[in-house]
N, C-alpha and C positions, 0 to 999 in steps of 0.2 A: 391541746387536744384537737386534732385533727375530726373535718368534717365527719368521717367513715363511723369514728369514735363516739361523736354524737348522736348520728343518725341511728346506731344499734343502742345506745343507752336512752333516746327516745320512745322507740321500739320498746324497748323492754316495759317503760315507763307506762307507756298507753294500752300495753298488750291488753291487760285484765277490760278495759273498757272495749276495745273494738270487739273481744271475743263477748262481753254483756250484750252490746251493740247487737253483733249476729245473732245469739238467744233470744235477743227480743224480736226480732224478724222472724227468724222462726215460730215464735211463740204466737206472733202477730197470724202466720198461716194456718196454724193450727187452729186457731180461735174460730176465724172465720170458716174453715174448713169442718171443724168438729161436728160430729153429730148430736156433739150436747150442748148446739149453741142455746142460748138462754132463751127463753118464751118470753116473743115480744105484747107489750099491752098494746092494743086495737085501739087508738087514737089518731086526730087527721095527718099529725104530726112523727110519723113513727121513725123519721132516720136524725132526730135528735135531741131536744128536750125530754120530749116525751118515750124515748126509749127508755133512755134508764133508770127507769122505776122498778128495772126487770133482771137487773147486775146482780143483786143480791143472794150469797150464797149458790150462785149459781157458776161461776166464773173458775176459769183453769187455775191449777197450782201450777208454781216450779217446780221443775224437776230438780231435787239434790244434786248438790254439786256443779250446777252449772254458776257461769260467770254471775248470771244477777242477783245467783243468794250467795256470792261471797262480796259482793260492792255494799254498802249501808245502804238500807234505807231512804235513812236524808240525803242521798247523794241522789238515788233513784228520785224522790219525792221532787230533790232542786231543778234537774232538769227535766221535770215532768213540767214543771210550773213555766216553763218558758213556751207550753202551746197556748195557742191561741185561743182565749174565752169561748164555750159556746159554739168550738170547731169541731168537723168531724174525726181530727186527731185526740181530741179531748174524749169523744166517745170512746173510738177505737182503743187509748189505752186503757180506759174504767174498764171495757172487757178482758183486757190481756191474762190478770191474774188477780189475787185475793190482795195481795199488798199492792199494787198500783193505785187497788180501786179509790181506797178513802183519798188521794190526793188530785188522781184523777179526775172524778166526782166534784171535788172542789171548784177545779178550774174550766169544767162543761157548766154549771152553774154560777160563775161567777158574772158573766154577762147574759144577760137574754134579749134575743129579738123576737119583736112580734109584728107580723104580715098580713097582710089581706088576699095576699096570693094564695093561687093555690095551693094545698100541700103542707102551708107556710105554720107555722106557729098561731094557734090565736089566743086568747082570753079565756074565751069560754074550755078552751081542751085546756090548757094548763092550770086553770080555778078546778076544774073535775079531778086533775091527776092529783091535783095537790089536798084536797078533801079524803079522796078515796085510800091515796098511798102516805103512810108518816115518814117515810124515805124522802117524797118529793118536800113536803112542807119542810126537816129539817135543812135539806140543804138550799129552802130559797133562805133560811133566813141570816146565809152567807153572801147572799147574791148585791154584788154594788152597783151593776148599770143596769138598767134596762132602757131598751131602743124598740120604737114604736114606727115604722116602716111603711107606705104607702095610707097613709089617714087611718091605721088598726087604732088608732088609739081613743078609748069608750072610755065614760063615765065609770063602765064599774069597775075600771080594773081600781084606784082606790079603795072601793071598798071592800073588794075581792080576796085585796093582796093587801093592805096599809098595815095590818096586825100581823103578816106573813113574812116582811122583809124590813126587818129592825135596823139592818147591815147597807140598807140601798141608797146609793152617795148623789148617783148622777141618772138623770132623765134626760130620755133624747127622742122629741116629737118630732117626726116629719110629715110632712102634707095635713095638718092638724085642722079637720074641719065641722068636726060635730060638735054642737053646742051643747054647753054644759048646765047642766040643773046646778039651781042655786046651794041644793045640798053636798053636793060634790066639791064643793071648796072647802066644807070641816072636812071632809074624808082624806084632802090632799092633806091637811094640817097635820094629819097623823104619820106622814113622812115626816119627821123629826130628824132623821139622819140625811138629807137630799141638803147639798150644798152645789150642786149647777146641775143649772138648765138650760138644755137648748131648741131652739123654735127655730124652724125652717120652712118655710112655705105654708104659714100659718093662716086663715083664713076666717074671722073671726065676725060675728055680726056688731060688736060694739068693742071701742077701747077696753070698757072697765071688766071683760072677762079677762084678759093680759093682764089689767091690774091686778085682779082678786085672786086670781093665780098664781102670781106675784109673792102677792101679800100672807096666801097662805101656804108659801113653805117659808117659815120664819127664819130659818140658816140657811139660805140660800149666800153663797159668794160667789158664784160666778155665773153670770148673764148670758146666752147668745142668742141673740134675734138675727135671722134674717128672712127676706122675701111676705115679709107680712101685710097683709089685705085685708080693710075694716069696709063691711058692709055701709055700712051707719054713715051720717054724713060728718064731716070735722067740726061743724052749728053744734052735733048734738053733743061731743066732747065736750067743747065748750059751756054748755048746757050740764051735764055732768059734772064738770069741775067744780060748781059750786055746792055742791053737795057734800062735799069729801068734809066739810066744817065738820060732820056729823056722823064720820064712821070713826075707829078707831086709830090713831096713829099705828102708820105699819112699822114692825121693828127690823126688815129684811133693810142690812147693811152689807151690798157688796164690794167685794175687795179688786174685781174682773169685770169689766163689761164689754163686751162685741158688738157694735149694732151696725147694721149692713140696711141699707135702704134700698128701697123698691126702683127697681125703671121707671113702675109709673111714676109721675109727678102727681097724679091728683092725689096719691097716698102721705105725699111729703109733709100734709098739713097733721094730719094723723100721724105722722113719727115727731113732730114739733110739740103735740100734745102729748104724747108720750114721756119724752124726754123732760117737759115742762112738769111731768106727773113726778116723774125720780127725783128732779130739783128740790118740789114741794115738799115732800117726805123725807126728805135730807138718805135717800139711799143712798146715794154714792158720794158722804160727805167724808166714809174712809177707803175710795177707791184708791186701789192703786196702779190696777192696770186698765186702760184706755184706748177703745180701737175704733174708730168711726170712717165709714164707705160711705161716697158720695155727698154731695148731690147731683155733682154733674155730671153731664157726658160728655164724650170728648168727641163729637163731632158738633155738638152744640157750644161750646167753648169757644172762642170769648162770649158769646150771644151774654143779653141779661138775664138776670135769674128772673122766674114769674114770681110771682108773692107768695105761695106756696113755700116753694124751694126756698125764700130769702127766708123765711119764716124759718123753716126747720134751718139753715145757719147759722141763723143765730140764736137760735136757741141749742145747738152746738157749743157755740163760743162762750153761752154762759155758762154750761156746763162744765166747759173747761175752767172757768174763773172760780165757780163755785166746787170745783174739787179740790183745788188750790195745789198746798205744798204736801199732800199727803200722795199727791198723783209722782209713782216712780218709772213709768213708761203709757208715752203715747203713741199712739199712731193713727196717723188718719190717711184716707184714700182717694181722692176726688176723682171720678169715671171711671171708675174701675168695677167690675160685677162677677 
């Protein structure tokens, strides 16, 4: 079969999709064009989250006979699911028609961020939409990541949302600086489905709130710490560790851990405590994956390490002894940030 032969029985092949393809572009102008776009709800947040609480029954049909109501469904639904969580593409199709919406919906709800920006998503507006509207509550409780952006991230969203998001696998804090009430660590307990967590530019007034954090998402497997800052002095770690005789042994056993360490050095003695903390409580006696940044830099290379730095080294290297042959990838980084 010659190329010509192909190219027209390709053609023919893909016809019915490209002509879907056009219908929904069309449809897509319509939508936004129509004088019966949907009445949006008055929240700070209105070009996303918080819009579509307002889809319903409200949203265009097909037109008979066009390309996208002779394609299935599931075909529409499969590559509905390849936009991106929580996008304004994900909006945009939950508008398009009555059948897009339920999968649509799905995948603007399957991630959420929340900001401190302006405009931005917060707590408090999505606690309200989800009280107010039983659209919004059923579909967080599909919802797997939420992401916590510029230090938005409060005490209450736990208790806001822990009974609201059955489905929620992965937490992701950034710039993490408000200290947390003692009550707020059962609230977190009640993520029972959260299996990693990640810490990024965390900012903390003592170790043991990282601990209890920790400790209470009990399926937690996968760890990421980086850029973490402990108020407290590394004495009072110290001072703390003796204590732990008398709490509970923690049952979080991870499978993953990432730990990326600070420029500073005076933090080094605080990641040595740290890591000295995971040894203790055998968390990472079933790791299997291992990734450790730093200590050094690499304009300060060969120089000595201070006692700090040698500290957290070695308490590295027993780490590595003490995970043994259960560990099936490592990696480490020296000067590198």
């Amino acid at each position: 079969m010659d190329d010509k032969a192909m190219s027209r029985r390709r053609s023919r092949r893909l016809g019915p999709i490209r002509e879907w393809l056009r219908d929904t572009y069309d449809g897509l102008l319509a939508t936004s064009c129509s004088s019966r776009r949907p009445p949006r709800v008055s929240t700070p947040h209105a070009e996303g989250i918080g819009a579509i609480v307002i889809v319903e029954g409200t949203t265009t049909s097909q037109p008979a006979g066009t390309a996208s109501s002779r394609i299935p469904i599931e075909v529409q639904e499969y590559i509905i699911g390849f936009l991106v969580p929580a996008s304004r593409g994900a909006l945009t199709a939950a508008l398009v028609c009555h059948s897009w919406y339920p999968a649509a919906i799905t995948v603007l709800y399957k991630s959420i961020t929340f900001s401190s920006r302006p405009k931005a998503l917060t707590i408090n507006a999505l606690s309200s939409l989800a009280f107010e509207h039983p659209l919004v509550r059923a579909q967080l409780a599909a919802t797997n990541t939420v992401v916590f952006q510029s230090g938005s991230f409060s005490s209450t969203f736990p208790f806001a949302f822990a009974n609201m998001m059955p489905s929620l696998a992965a937490l992701q804090i950034h710039d993490f600086k408000e200290p947390l009430h003692s009550s707020c660590y059962k609230a977190v307990s009640q993520f029972s489905s959260v299996t990693k967590l990640e810490l990024k530019g965390a900012t903390l007034y003592n170790l043991q709130t990282l601990q209890r954090l920790i400790s209470a998402l009990r399926h937690l497997e996968t760890l990421y710490v980086s850029g973490l800052y402990i108020k407290q002095t590394p004495q009072d770690d110290s001072i703390a560790a003796h204590r732990r005789a008398v709490l509970s042994p923690v049952p979080v056993r991870l499978r993953t851990l990432e730990l990326k360490t600070s420029r500073n050095v005076a933090q080094h003695r605080h990641y040595a405590n740290f890591i000295d903390w995971l040894i203790d409580e055998s968390i990472c006696e079933s790791l299997s994956n291992l990734s450790l940044h730093g200590p050094l830099q690499r304009h300060t290379y060969p120089q000595p390490l201070g006692p700090d730095s040698s500290a957290l080294v070695n308490e590295m290297i027993n780490l590595i002894e003490h995970v043994g042959a259960s560990l099936k990838t490592l990696r480490t980084i020296y000067g590198a940030w």
